[in-house]
C-alpha positions in Angstrom: 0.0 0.0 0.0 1.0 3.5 -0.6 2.3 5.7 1.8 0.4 8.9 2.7 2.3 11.8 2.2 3.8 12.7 5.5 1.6 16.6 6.8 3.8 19.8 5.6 4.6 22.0 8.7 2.5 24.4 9.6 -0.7 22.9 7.3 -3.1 23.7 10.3 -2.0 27.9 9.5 -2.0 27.1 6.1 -5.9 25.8 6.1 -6.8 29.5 7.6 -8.8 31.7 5.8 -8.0 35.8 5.3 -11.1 36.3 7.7 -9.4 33.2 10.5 -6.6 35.7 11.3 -9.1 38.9 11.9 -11.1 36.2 14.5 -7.4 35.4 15.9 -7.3 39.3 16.0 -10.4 39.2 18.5 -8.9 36.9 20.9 -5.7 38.6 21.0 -7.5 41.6 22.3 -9.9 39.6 24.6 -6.1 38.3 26.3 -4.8 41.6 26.1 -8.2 43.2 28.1 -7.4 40.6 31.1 -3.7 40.9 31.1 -5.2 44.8 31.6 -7.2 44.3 34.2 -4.4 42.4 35.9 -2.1 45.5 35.6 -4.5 47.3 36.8 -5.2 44.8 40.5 -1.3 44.9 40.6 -0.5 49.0 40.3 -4.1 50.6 40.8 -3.7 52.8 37.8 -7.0 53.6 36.2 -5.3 53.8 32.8 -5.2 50.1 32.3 -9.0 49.6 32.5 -9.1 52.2 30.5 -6.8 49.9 28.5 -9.0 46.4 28.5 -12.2 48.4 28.0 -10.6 49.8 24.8 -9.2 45.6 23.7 -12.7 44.7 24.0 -14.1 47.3 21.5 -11.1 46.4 19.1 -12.5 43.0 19.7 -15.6 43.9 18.6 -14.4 45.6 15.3 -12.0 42.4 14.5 -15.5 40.6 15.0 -17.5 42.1 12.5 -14.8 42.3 10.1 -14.0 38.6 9.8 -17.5 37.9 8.9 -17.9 41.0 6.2 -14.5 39.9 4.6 -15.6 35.9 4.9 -19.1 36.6 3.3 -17.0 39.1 0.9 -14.7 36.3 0.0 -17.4 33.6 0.3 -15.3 31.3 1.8 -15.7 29.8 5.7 -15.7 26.8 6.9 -16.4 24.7 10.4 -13.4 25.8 12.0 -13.6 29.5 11.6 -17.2 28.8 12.9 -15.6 27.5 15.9 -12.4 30.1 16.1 -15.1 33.0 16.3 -16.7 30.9 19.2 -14.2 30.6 21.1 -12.7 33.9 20.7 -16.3 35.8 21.6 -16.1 33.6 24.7 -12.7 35.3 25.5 -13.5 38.7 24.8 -16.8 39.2 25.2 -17.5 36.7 28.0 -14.1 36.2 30.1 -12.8 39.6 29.4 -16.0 41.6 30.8 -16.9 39.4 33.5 -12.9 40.2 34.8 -13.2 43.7 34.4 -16.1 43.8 36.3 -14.1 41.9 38.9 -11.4 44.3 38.6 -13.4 47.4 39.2 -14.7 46.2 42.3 -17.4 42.9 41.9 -15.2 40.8 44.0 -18.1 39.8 46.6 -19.1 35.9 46.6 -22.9 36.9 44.9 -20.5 38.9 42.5 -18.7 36.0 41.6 -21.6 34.0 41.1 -23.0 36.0 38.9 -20.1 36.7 37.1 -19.6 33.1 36.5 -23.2 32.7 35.8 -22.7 35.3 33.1 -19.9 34.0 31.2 -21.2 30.0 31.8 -24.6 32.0 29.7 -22.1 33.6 27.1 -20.5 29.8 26.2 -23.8 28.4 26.6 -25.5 31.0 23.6 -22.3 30.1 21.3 -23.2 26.6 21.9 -26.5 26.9 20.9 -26.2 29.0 18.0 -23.4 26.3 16.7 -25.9 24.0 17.0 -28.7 25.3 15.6 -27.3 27.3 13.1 -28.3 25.1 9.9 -31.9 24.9 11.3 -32.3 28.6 11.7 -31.3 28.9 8.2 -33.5 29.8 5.3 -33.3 28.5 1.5 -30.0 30.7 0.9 -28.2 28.9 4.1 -28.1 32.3 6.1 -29.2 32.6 9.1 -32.4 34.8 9.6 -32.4 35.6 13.3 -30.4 35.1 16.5 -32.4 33.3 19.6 -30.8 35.2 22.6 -29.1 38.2 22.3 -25.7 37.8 20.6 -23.0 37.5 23.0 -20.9 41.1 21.5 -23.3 43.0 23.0 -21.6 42.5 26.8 -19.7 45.4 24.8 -22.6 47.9 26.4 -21.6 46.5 29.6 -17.9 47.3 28.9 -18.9 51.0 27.9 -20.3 51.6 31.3 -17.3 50.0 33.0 -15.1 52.3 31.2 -17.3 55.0 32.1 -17.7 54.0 35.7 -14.1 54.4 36.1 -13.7 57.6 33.8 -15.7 59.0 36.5 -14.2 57.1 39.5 -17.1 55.5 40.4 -14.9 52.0 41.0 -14.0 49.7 43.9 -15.4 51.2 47.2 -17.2 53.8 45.3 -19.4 51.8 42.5 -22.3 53.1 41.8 -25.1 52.0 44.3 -22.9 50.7 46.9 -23.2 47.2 48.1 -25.0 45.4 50.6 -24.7 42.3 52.7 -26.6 39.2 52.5 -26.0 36.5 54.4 -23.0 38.3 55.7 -21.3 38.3 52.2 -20.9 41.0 49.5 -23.4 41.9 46.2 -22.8 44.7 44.8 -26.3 45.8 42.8 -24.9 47.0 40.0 -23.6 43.4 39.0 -27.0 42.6 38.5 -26.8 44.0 34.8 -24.4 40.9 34.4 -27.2 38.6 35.1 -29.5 40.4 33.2 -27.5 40.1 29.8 -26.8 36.6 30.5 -29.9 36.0 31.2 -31.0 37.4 27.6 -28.4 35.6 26.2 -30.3 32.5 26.7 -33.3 33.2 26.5 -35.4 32.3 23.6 -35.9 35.9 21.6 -35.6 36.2 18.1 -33.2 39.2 17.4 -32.9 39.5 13.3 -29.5 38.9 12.0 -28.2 42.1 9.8 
């Protein structure tokens, strides 16, 4: 029998598409946001939320550009369906839910909902990778998203970034916090839960 050709280095890069490396793009940023917020535990400087808020929203740009230039190029393919899942989940899911942490949601409740948050996020990606074929009409696009789409945790990043802009972060987040049970929730996590929440709920948001 004849023996397969043995794999050329580097033919996993090779198979990526022009719009692969703008989703890579996206989860560089969503790494760079929590390296950020890490800065910003270890030195206090506001800058560097300032800094992850801004990664997210190039995330966000580097999202919608790989699927212009893959439906401009017509080409994708299972993989870069499952690259821009996993990416989102970084930078729209992990990266938000840290700065939060970072700017003062460090209470147990906080935590849970944080976590509840992002476990929402990864399960909406899920979902939609699942259920993406059935959602699709005669041209194979996809007509609507059930849940809100997971990129728009980006509102929640704009009012972190404005939060601390304003100084409103750590002991002074807006409306306090309050003890339950005789641990921390801070009220204004609850916006966390709320998008998650939406995330996986069942309404039909059209797909531009």
């Amino acid at each position: 029998m004849p023996t397969p050709p043995a794999p050329k280095r580097f033919s996993m890069i090779r198979e990526f598409h022009l719009a692969d490396w703008f989703t890579l793009g996206n989860a560089v940023c969503g790494v760079g946001a929590l390296f950020s917020v890490m800065s910003y535990l270890e030195t206090g400087e506001v800058v560097h939320i300032y800094f992850a808020c801004a990664l997210v929203l190039a995330a966000l740009i580097f999202d919608v550009l790989d699927g212009r230039i893959a439906r401009w190029r017509q080409k994708s393919s299972a993989m870069g369906r499952e690259l821009d899942s996993l990416a989102d989940v970084i930078s729209f899911g992990v990266a938000p839910a840290i700065i939060a942490y970072g700017c003062g949601m460090q209470g147990l409740y906080d935590r849970i909902v944080l976590a509840y948050f992002v476990a929402c996020g990864v399960s909406r990606l899920a979902r939609y990778n699942v259920t993406a074929e059935t959602l699709s009409g005669d041209d194979g696009k996809v007509k609507y998203f059930e849940g809100t789409p997971i990129p728009t945790s980006i509102v929640l990043v704009g009012l972190l970034a404005l939060a601390a802009y304003m100084g409103a972060v750590r002991e002074h987040l807006w409306f306090g916090q309050v003890l339950i049970g005789g641990f921390t929730l801070h009220p204004l996590v609850l916006l966390f839960a709320l998008s998650g929440s939406l995330m996986i709920s069942r309404i039909r948001i059209p797909k531009l």
